[in-house]
C-alpha positions, 0 to 999 in steps of 0.5 A: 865826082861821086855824083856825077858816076851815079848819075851816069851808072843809072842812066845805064841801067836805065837804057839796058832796062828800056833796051831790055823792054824793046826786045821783049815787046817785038810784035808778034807774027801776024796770023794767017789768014783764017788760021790756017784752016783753025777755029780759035778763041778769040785774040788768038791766031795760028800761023803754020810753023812747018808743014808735011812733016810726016807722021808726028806724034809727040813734041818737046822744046830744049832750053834754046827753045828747039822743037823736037817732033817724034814720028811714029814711023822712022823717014830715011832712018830716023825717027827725030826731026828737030826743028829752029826758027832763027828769025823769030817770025814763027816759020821753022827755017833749020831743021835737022833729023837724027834717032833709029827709031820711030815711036811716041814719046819724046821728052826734054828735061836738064839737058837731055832729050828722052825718047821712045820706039815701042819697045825702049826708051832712051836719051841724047845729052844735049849741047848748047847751040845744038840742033841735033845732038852729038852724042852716043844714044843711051838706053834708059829702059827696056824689057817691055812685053812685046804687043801689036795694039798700044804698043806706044810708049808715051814718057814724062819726067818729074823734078825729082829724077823719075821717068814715067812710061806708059805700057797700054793694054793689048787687049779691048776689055781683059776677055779671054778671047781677044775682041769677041764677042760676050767674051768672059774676062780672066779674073785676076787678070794677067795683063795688069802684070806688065801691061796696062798701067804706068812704070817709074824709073830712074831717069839717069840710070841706063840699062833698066829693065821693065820688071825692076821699075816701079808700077806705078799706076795700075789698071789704066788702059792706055794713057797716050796723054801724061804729063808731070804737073809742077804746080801740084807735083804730081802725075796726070793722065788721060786714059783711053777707054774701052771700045765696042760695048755695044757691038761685043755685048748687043745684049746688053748695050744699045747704039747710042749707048756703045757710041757715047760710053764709056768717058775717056778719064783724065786721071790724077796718077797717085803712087800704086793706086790701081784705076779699075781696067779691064775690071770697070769702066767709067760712065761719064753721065752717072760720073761711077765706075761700073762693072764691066760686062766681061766680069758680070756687068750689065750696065746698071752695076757699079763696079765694088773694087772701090775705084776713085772715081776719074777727076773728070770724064771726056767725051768718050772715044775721042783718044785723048792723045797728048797732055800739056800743062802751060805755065807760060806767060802769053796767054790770059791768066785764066790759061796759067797751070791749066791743061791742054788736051788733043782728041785725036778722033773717035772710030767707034761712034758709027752709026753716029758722027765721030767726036774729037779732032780738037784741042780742048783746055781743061781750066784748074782751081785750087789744083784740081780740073774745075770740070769745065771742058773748052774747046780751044781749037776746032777746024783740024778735020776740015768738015763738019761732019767726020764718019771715019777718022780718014775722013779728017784732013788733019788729026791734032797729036801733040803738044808743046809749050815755045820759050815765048809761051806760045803753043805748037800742035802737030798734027799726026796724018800729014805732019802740019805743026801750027803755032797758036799765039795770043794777041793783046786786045 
């Protein structure tokens, strides 16, 4: 008898095991054709999730697998789209919209969804089965200086109770008279006070003001792109670098060099360590922090501040807009603890074409960048050659990790969201 109720407990185990593996093998949704207008690595395809969305900016994806899209500016009052696809076929079927403000971050982290306008951060506790949240909207933080250029506040959490926000620079290089030219700079300069650099707060404590939160990192111009990388636990960022060398100090600066300098830095965020801005720029070709020409530069001087060198310079301006780093299980392994970048797209290369419009992957090893940059996914501006970012039919923003290990990226002018699946050979 004993025998015969073994026998029957395995066989169900079994049948749960193989009913088990069914679910999780079901197929893929086919790609579309073309990809939706997308160059793509090879055995990957793209469908198109959701179109039209409006302005999008930054993505985060709850437990029950809901999309959230922040948009820069609010449609109808609010500044949140949340998104379902209930029949797992990649196309979103239920959406609904929710949160005052439009703005930049957006984040999700043990039940809550954190979110930001330019001027405060806050958050909803979420509810199982929810699409849009409930519950009261809470401040988490605020007391940021008021500003026009930068004024996105892009936000990530650690494991460890901390909410990171960016406060960008409102200045190009820290001159004295704001985007003129061979303007000195103000040594020591006043916007790294409140400006320019990252602030950690308590991610359950309302009400925080800006001025009691911790400066986290100092100098950094403006990192749209940060993330929190579990794998090393530690923060990353990618900051945009200075503009118009060329055009603000002629003197000193050629055409090609204002279109190809400075590098956009990829950044590894360590507590209190400053990162040069506005003092020093990074060259990427000579891979050193060079004194600015607003503080006595002429672009053979290195800055001697003693700034680590970046972990790893992109091209320069092609604004690095957001930041992932994929722990999902789809994707080769090649792809596992590795970041994902947006180049939103350069303005400041003319004469020359712009760069960017792309996402590129940024492969790890032994928890740091091996210095390989790989396109990932072209074909976003829809031509060849981009003169002026509104010649690009599309911009990629932001970056989202689905349950499946899929990949969403939105896109900022029209609000195309495209999901990127990885097909086994």
């Amino acid at each position: 008898m004993k025998n015969r109720l073994c026998a029957m407990l395995l066989l169900a185990i079994f049948i749960q095991s193989c009913t088990t593996k069914k679910a999780e093998e079901k197929p893929l949704p086919q790609p579309d054709p073309s990809n939706a207008g997308l160059k793509l690595q090879e055995n990957f395809g793209a469908i198109i999730s959701a179109d039209n969305l409006g302005r999008a900016r930054h993505l985060a994806v709850d437990d029950d697998g809901v999309l959230y899209v922040k948009l820069r500016k609010a449609v109808k009052g609010n500044g949140i789209l949340a998104l379902r696809d209930n029949d797992d076929n990649g196309i979103i079927d239920e959406h609904e919209a929710f949160m005052p403000y439009g703005g930049t971050g957006i984040a999700y982290h043990d039940g809550y969804l954190y979110c930001s306008s330019d001027s405060n951060v806050y958050r909803y506790k979420l509810n199982p089965g929810e699409l849009a949240p409930t519950s009261e909207m809470e401040l988490i933080a605020s007391g940021f200086p008021k500003q026009g250029p930068h004024a996105a506040k892009p936000i990530t959490l650690d494991g460890a109770g901390h909410l990171y926000v960016t406060v960008g620079a409102p200045v190009n290089a820290g001159e004295k008279d704001a985007f003129s030219v061979e303007s000195p700079g103000i040594d020591p300069s006043p916007y790294n006070v409140r400006q320019a650099g990252i602030w950690q707060f308590d991610a359950n404590k309302p009400n925080q003001m800006q001025e009691s939160a911790y400066h986290y990192g100092v100098g950094v111009r403006n990192a749209m792109a940060l993330d929190w990388d579990f794998k090393t636990n530690s923060l990353y960022a990618l900051s945009h670098g200075r503009d118009q060398l060329g055009g603000f100090w002629p003197k000193l600066y050629d055409e090609q060099q204002n279109a190809d300098l400075p590098a956009e830095q990829f950044l590894k965020i360590n507590k209190g360590q400053d990162y040069g801005w506005p003092y020093a720029y990074y060259d990427g070709f000579k891979k050193k922090q060079m004194m600015s020409p607003e503080f006595g530069g002429d672009g053979e001087k290195e800055s001697d501040r003693g700034i680590e060198p970046a972990l790893l310079g992109l091209p320069a301006h092609t604004a690095p807009n957001d930041l992932l780093f994929y722990t999902g299980d789809m994707f080769p392994d090649k792809y596992k603890n590795g970041a994902f970048v947006t180049l939103h797209g350069s303005w400041n290369r003319a004469p020359f074409p712009q760069q960017g419009y792309s996402v590129v992957f940024l492969p790890f090893k032994d928890g740091k960048p091996t210095g390989e940059i790989e396109e990932f996914a072209t074909g976003f501006a829809g031509k060849e050659e981009v003169t002026a970012p509104t010649d690009a039919q599309y911009r990629p923003m932001g970056l989202a990790q689905a349950k499946d290990g899929s990949l969403f990226i939105v896109d900022s002018v029209k609000g195309r969201l495209w999901r990127i699946y990885y097909y086994q050979k």
